[in-house]
C-alpha positions in Angstrom: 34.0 -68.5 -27.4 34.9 -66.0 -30.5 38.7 -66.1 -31.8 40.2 -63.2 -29.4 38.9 -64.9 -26.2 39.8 -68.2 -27.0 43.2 -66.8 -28.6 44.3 -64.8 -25.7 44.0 -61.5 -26.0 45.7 -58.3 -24.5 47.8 -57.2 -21.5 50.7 -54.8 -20.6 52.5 -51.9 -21.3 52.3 -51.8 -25.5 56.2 -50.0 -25.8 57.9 -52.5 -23.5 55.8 -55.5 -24.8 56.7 -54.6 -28.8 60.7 -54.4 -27.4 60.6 -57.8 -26.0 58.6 -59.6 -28.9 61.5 -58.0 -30.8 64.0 -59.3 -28.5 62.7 -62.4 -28.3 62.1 -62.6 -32.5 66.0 -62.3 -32.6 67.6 -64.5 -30.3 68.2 -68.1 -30.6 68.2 -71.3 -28.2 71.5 -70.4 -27.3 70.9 -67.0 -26.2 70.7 -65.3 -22.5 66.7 -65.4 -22.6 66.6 -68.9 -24.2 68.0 -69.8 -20.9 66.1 -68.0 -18.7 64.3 -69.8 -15.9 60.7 -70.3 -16.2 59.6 -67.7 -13.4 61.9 -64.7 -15.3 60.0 -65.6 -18.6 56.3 -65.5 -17.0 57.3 -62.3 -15.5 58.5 -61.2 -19.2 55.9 -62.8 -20.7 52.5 -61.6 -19.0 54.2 -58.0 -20.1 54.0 -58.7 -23.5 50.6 -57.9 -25.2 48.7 -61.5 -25.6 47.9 -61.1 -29.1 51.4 -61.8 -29.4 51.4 -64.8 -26.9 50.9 -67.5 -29.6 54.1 -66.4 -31.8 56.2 -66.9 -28.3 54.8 -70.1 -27.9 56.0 -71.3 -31.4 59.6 -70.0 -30.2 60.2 -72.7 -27.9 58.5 -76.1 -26.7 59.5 -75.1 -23.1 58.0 -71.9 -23.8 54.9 -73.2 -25.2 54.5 -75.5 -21.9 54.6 -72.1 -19.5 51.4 -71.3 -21.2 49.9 -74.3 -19.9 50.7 -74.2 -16.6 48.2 -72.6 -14.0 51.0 -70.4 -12.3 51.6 -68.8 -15.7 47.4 -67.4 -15.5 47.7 -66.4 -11.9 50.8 -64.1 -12.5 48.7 -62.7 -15.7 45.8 -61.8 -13.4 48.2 -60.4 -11.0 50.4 -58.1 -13.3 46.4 -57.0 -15.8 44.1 -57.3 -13.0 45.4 -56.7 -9.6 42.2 -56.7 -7.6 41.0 -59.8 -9.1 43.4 -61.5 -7.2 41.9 -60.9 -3.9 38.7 -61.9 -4.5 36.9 -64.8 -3.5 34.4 -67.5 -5.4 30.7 -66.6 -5.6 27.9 -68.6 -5.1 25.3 -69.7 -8.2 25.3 -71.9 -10.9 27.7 -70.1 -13.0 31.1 -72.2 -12.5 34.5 -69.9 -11.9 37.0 -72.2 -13.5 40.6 -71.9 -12.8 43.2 -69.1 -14.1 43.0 -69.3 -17.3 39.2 -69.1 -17.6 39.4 -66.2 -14.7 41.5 -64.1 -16.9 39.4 -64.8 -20.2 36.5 -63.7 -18.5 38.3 -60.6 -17.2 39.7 -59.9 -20.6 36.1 -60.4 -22.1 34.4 -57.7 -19.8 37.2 -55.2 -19.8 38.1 -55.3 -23.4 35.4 -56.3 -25.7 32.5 -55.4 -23.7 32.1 -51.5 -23.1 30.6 -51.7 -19.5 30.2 -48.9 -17.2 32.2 -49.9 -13.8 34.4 -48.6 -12.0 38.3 -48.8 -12.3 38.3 -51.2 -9.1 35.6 -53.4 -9.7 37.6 -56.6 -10.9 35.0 -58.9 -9.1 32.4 -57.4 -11.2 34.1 -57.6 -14.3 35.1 -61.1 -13.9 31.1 -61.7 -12.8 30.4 -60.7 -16.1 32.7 -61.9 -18.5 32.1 -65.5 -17.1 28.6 -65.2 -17.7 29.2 -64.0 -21.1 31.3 -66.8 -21.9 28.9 -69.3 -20.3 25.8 -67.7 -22.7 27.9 -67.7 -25.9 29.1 -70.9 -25.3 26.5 -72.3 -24.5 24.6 -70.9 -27.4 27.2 -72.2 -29.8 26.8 -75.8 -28.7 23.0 -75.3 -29.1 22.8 -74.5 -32.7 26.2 -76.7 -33.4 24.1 -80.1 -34.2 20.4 -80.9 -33.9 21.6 -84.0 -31.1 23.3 -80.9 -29.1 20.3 -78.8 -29.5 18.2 -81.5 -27.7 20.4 -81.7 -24.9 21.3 -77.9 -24.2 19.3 -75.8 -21.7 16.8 -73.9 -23.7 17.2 -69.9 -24.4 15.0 -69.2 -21.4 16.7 -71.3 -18.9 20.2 -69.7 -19.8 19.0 -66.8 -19.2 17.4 -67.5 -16.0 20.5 -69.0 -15.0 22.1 -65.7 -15.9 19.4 -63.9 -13.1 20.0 -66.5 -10.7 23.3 -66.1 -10.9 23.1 -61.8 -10.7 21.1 -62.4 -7.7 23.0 -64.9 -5.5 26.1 -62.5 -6.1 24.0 -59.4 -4.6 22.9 -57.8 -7.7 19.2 -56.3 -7.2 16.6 -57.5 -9.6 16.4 -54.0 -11.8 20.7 -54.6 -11.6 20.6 -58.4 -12.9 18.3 -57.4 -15.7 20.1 -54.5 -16.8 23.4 -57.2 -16.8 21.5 -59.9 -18.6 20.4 -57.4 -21.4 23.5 -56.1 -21.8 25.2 -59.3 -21.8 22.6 -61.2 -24.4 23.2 -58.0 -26.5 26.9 -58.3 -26.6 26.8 -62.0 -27.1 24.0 -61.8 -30.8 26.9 -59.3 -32.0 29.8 -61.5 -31.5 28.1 -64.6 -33.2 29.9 -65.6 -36.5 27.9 -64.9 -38.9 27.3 -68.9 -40.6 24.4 -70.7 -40.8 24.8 -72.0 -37.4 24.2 -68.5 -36.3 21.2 -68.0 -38.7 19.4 -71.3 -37.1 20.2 -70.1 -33.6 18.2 -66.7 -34.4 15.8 -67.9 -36.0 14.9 -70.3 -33.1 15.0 -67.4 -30.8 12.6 -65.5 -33.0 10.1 -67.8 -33.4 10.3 -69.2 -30.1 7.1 -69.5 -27.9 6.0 -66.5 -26.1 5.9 -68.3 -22.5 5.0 -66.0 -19.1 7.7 -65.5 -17.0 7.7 -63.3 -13.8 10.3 -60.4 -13.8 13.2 -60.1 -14.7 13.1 -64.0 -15.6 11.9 -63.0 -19.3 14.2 -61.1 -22.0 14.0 -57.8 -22.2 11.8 -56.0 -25.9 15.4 -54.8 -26.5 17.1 -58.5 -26.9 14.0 -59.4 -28.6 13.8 -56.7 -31.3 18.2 -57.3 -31.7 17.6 -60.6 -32.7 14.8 -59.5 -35.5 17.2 -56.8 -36.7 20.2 -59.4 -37.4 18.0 -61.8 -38.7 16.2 -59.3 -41.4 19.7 -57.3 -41.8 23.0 -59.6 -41.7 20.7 -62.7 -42.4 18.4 -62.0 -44.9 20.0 -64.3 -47.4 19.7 -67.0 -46.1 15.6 -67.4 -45.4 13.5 -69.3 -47.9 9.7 -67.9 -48.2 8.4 -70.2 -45.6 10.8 -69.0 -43.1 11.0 -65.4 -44.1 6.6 -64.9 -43.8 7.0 -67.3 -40.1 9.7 -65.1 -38.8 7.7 -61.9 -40.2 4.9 -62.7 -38.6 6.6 -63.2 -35.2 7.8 -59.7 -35.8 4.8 -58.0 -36.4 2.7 -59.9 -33.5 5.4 -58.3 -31.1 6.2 -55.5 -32.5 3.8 -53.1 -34.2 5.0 -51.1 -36.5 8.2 -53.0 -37.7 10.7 -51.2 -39.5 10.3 -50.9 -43.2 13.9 -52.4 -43.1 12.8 -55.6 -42.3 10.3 -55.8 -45.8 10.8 -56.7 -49.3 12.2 -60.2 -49.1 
């Protein structure tokens, strides 16, 4: 997960949130709101944009602890995504988590992934940011050590998870290919840019061309993404024996390739 999911993100009203964090900055333990009890703060709290959620936490170890509890994440979902409260688990392999993990995948879709849906379609939006954070994730632990990389799911079985998952929620075939695209897209721009990310590319690039039935296979689009970053925010870091294997991937599925992508 990149550093403003896992850091917890935005909410609320922007004017009333900057007038408590300033409230809040300038009382002491001793103070009306330093006595508060714990439901009144949540309900201040989840108000409060949640870039500033980590400053409050520092305020006060009994502050810090409402973050952690469960009932804190369910009044966030309530107050930021009121239709996401009424709806129910899915079926697939894609687990749901609890609160906290709901509203990170809300967050996710809503805020850092520019989807087209509709103002009440919660239950799509938490759909997709928890199979965002499953494919980044799990991408991440991939390329994180070579003893992680044997044991994770290989790129074309997350992504078929990703379809199965589309489907079993109702999504037609055309619909959980569009998703998955969109999704793989989002995830290759939000990769640190490290040598972690470099190998992880690189692996997709020169990965085996393998048959899969459709929409089971990425789409050209992914596929031609993940040459552009490579030959564009990546170039530095191939040695000649990488840069002619990855090349030549490039031109066997893509013909012509951009002059962009020459002169190593």
């Amino acid at each position: 997960m990149n550093r403003i999911a896992a850091g917890l993100m935005m909410t609320g009203d922007d004017d009333l949130g900057s007038r408590k964090v300033s409230l809040i900055g300038s009382e002491t333990d001793s103070s009306s709101i330093g006595e508060l009890p714990d439901h009144i703060l949540i309900d201040i709290f989840t108000r409060i944009p949640a870039t500033d959620w980590s400053k409050i936490s520092c305020v006060k170890k009994q502050w810090a602890n409402l973050f952690k509890e469960e009932c804190f994440w369910q009044a966030a979902i309530f107050r930021n995504f009121p239709m996401a409260r009424n709806t129910k688990g899915w079926p697939g392999p894609i687990p749901r988590g609890i609160s906290r993990r709901r509203y990170t995948a809300l967050y996710v879709c809503k805020h850092m992934m520019l989807f087209s849906l509709n103002d009440d379609d919660d239950e799509d939006e938490e759909l997709i940011g928890h199979t965002y954070l499953f494919l980044k994730e799990q991408l991440e632990v991939s390329s994180s050590s070579s003893l992680s990389s044997i044991m994770s799911p290989s790129p074309g079985i997350l992504h078929g998870t990703m379809i199965d998952q589309f489907i079993a929620c109702g999504k037609s075939r055309d619909k959980a290919n569009d998703l998955a695209s969109q999704i793989w897209l989002h995830v290759i721009e939000n990769l640190e840019e490290n040598e972690q990310t470099f190998l992880l590319l690189k692996g997709l690039a020169l990965e085996a061309n393998v048959f899969l039935p459709y929409p089971y296979s990425r789409s050209i689009k992914v596929q031609r993404r993940v040459f552009e970053k490579l030959f564009t925010d990546f170039r530095d870091c191939f040695n000649d024996e990488d840069y002619y294997d990855v090349l030549a991937c490039a031109k066997h599925k893509f013909q012509p390739i951009p002059s962009s992508w020459l002169g190593y």
